[in-house]
N, C-alpha and C positions, 0 to 999 in steps of 0.2 A: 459676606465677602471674605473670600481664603486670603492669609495672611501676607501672598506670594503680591497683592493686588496693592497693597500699600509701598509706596517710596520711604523708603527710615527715616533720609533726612526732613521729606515733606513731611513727613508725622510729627517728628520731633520739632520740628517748624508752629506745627500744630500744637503741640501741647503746651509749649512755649507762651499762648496766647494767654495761661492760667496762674495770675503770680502766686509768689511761694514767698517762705522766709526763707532763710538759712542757718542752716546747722553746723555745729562740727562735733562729729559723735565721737568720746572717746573712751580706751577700755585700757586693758594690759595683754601683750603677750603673753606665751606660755613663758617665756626667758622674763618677764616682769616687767619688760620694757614697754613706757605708753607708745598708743597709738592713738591717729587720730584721723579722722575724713570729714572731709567736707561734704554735707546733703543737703538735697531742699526734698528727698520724699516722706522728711517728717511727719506725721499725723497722729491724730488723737482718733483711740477706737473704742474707748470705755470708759463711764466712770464710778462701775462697781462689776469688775473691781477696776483699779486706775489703771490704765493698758493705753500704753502710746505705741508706734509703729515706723518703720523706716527702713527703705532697702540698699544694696549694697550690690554694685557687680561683680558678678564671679570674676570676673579679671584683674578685680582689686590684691594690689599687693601684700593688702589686709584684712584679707577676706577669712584664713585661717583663723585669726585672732578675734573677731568678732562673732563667727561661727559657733568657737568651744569658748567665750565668755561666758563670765556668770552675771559680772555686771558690767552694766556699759550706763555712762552719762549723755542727758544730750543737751549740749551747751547752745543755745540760740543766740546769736548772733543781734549786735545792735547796727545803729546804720553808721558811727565812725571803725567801724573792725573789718573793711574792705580789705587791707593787709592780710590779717587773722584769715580770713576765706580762702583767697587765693594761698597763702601758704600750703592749709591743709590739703587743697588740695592736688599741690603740687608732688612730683616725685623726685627719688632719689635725692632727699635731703631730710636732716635731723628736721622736723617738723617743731619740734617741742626745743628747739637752741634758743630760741628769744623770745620766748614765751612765759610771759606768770602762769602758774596754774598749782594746784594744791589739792591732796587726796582725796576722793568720796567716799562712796561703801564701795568695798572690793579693790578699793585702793585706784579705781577708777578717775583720770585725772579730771579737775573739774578747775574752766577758767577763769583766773579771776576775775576777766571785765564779761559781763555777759547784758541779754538783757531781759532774759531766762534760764532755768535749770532743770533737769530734771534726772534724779538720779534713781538709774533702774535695775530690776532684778530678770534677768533672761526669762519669759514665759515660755516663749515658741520661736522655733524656727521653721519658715516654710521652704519648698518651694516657689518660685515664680520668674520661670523662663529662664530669662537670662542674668536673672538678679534672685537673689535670695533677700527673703521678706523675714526680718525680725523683731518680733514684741515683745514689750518691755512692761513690766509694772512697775507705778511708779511708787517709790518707797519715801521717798524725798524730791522736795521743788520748792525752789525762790524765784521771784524774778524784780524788777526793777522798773519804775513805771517811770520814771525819770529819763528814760533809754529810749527813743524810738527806733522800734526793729530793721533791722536793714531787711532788705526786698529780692526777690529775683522775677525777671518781667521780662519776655523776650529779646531771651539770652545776653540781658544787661543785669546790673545792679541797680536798684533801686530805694525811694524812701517811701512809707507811707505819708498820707499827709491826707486832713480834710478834703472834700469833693467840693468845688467851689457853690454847685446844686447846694450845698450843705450850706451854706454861709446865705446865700440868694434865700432860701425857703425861712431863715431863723426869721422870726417877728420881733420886729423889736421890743425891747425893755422899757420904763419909766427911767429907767438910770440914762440911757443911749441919748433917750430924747434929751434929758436934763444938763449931759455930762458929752454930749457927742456919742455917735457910733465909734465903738473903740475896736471892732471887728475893722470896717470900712476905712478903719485909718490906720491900722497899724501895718508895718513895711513887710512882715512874712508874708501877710497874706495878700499884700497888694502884688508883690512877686509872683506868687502861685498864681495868682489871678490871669493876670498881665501872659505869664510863661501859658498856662492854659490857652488862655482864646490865643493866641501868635500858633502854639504847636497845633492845634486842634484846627486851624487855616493852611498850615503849612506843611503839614505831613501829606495831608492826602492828594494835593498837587506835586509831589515827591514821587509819589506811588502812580497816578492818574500821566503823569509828563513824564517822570524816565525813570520808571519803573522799580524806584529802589526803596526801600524800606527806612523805618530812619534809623536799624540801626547799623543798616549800609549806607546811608549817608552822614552817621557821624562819621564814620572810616574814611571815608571817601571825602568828608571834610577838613580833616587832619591831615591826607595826604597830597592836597591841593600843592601844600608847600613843602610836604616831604614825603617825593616818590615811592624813596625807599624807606623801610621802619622796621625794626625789630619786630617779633611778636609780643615780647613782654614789655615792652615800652607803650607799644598801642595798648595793650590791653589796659593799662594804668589811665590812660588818656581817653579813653574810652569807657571805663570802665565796665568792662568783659571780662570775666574768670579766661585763662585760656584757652581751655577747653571749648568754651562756647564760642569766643570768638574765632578758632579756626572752624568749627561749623560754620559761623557767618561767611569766614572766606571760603570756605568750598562751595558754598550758596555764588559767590561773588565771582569764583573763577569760572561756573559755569558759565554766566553770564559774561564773561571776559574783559569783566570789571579790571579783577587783581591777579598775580600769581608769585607764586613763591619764587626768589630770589637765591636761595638754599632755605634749608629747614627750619631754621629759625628769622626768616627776613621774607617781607611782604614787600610787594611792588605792584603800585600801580601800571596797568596797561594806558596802551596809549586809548580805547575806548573810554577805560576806565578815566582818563585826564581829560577828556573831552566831557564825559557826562557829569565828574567834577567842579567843573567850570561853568557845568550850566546850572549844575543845581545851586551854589554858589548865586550865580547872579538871582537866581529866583529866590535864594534865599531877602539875598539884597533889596528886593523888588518889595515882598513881603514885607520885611521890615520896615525900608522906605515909606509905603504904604500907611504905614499905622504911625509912624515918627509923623509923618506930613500932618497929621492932624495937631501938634501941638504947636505951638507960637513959634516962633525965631527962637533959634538959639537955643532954646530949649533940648531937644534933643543931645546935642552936644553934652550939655550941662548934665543932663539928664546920667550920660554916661560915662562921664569923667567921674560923676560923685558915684556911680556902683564902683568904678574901675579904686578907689578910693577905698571905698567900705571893703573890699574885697582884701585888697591889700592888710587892711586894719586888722581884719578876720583872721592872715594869716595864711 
């Protein structure tokens, strides 16, 4: 199949379907000054000798500087450094103004909250298209098991977390029996749980009744009550890099969902308010649905005490 045959955005759509972690790679300019970007095409290609990999668009504004590096760090991101992400890879700002961070080898800056590291010496630079591919040896690496890594999963943010398959298949212990199931009762994983079977009902009647994806119907959830919205306010609310979330809107104004307002303001169409509304109620339905099954009052109760914890949380 020649190249001319595939749609960008539908590929990128595509490849979207494969989560990643996130990066933020950093080196020095020829003037000394850091730089830094945000990737998720990190990868490990060896390990003898230790060679990890990650590319970089030519259209990057820091693309000279990591080109003729000699070393460059790749800080791995954990799942509270959603800020930390989107800064890097935002433009036309000091990136490194509010930021800890503190030298490596090659004076390459390395952050202080991370929840891996890895500090590398330039092996190669390739070609590839429209991105330039380059690997690194790695000389030096920590990381923190303490940290769980943040995510990237069609074109959202993300956290890892047990498969609930994973929890269902464990056999129980003599302790469980003795002491209670301490998996089956404790509140992380009654959430995941809970969150699981509800999204895993409720996505694909999204998809199947009005055709939107979910992470066009969180957009489209948010704007239920505000037509109009910034892009970097949605993007927080949503949690979308911005990047990726105006991909989702260009996705969205084909479908005549949404459209830009000016260049930085998203607006719901009236389509887009009407499909709002339905997904909305079928959200409702959904939930209703699964609420119905517990006692009186319960439900209520049920959600006044998360609304509670949540606050507590902060």
């Amino acid at each position: 199949m020649s190249q001319t045959e595939f749609d960008p955005k539908d590929f990128r759509r595509a490849l979207s379907q494969f989560p990643t972690g996130v990066t933020v790679i950093t080196t020095l300019d020829a003037e000394g000054n850091p730089v830094g970007v945000t990737a998720s095409s990190f990868n490990s290609v060896s390990l003898d000798p230790t060679l990890v990999l990650w590319s970089i668009d030519k259209g990057a504004h820091s693309l000279a500087a990591f080109e003729k590096a000699e070393h460059f760090a790749v800080n791995i991101l954990g799942r509270d450094q959603v800020a930390t992400s989107n800064n890097f890879a935002s433009r036309g700002q000091d990136k490194f103004a509010n930021i800890d961070y503190s030298s490596g080898l090659g004076n390459a800056p390395l952050l202080t909250e991370f929840a891996a590291q890895f500090e590398c010496k330039t092996w190669a630079v390739y070609e590839g298209g429209d991105h330039l591919i380059l690997v690194g040896e790695v000389l030096k690496y920590r990381y923190n098991d303490s940290i769980e890594p943040l995510v990237f999963a069609r074109g959202s943010y993300a956290v890892s977390a047990q498969h609930p398959e994973m929890i269902k298949s464990s056999a129980p212990c003599d302790n469980d029996t003795q002491n209670g199931d301490f998996i089956g009762d404790y509140l992380l994983y009654l959430l995941r749980t809970v969150y699981q079977g509800l999204s895993s009902q409720l996505y694909p009647k999204l998809q199947s009744k009005c055709d939107v994806t979910p992470e066009e119907w969180r957009i489209l959830a948010r704007m239920v009550s505000c037509p109009a919205i910034s892009i970097k306010d949605l993007s927080g609310m949503v949690m979308q890099p911005e990047i990726a979330l105006r991909q989702t809107a260009d996705w969205m104004m084909e479908k005549g969902l949404v459209e830009y307002a000016d260049s930085e303001t998203l607006k719901v169409t009236a389509k887009g308010a009407d499909i709002a509304a339905k997904l909305r109620a079928l959200a409702i339905e959904e939930e209703s649905a699964l609420l119905s099954q517990l006692p009186a009052g319960h439900p209520e109760q049920l959600k006044s005490s998360l609304k509670a914890l949540i606050e507590k949380l902060g």
